[in-house]
C-alpha positions in Angstrom: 178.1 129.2 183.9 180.9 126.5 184.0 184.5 127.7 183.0 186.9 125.2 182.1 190.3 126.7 181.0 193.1 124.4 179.6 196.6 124.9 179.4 200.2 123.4 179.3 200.0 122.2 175.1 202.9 123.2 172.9 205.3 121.7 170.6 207.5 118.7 171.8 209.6 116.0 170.2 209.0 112.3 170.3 209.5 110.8 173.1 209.1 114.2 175.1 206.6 115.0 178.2 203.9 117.6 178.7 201.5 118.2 181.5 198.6 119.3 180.5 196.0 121.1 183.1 192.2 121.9 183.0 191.0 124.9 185.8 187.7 124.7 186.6 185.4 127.4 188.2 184.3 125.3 190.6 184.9 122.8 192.6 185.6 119.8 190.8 184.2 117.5 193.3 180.8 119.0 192.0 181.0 117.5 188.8 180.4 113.3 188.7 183.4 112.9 186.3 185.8 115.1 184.4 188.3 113.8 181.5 190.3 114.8 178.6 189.6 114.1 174.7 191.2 115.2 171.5 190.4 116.0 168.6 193.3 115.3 165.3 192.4 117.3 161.9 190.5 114.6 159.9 189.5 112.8 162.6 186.7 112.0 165.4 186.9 113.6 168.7 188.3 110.6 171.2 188.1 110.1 174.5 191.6 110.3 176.1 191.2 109.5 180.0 188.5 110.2 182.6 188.5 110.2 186.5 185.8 110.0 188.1 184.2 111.9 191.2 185.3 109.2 193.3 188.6 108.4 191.9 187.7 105.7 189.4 189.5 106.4 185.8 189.6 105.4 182.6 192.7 104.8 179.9 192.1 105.0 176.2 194.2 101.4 174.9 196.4 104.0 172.7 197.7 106.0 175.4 197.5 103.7 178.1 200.9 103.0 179.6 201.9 106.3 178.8 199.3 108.9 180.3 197.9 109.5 183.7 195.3 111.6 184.6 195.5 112.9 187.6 193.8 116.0 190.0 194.1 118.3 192.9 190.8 119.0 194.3 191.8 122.4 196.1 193.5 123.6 192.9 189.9 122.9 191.0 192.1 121.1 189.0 192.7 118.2 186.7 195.8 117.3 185.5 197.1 114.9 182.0 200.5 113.7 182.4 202.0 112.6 178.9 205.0 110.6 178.5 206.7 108.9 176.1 204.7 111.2 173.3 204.5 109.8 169.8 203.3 112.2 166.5 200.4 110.4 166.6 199.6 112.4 169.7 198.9 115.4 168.2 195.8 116.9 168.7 193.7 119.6 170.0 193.2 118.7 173.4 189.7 119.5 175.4 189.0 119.3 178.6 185.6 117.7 179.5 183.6 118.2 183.2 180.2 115.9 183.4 177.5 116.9 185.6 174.6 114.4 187.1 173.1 112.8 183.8 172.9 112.7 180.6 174.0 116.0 178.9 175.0 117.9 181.5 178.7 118.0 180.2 181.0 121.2 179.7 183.6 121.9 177.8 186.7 124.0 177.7 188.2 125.9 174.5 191.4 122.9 174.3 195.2 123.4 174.2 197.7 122.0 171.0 199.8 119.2 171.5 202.0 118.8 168.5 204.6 116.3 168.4 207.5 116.6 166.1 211.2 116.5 165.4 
């Protein structure tokens, strides 16, 4: 019984910022890796950014530059920093925690990112 509860999506115009947060129900140290992925209607679920247990993370190219992922281990928290947003940002927006091998992954109900003017 893992809970992971996003929040901090809404609408913002190009070129904007949002931070975007992911509470877990445990401690996050507990987990070997947790990240962020989105989903865009139409499209595949992508992996965004990742950070591992030990502080190792990962940049999708098309946001690289731009977001940083980021967390606070005695919030149970992990944290997406978004700058510089473009349209093509918009997405659901799902926060992932990975346990010890394969399959052992959780995931949390997302938060909307919608860029627009």
């Amino acid at each position: 019984q893992v809970q992971l509860v996003e929040s901090g999506g809404g609408l913002v115009q190009p070129g904007g910022s949002l931070r975007l947060s992911c509470a877990a129900s445990r401690s996050i140290n507990s987990f070997y890796a947790m990240g962020w992925y989105r989903q865009a209607p139409g499209k595949q679920r992508e992996m965004v950014a990742t950070i591992t247990r030990g502080g190792g993370t990962n940049i999708a190219d098309s946001v690289k530059g731009r977001f940083t992922i980021s967390r606070d281990n005695g919030q149970n928290t992990v944290y997406l920093q978004m700058n510089g947003l473009k349209p093509e940002d918009t997405a659901m927006y799902y926060c992932r925690a990975d346990g010890l091998g394969i399959g052992n992954a959780y995931w949390g109900r997302g938060t909307q990112v919608t860029v627009s003017s």
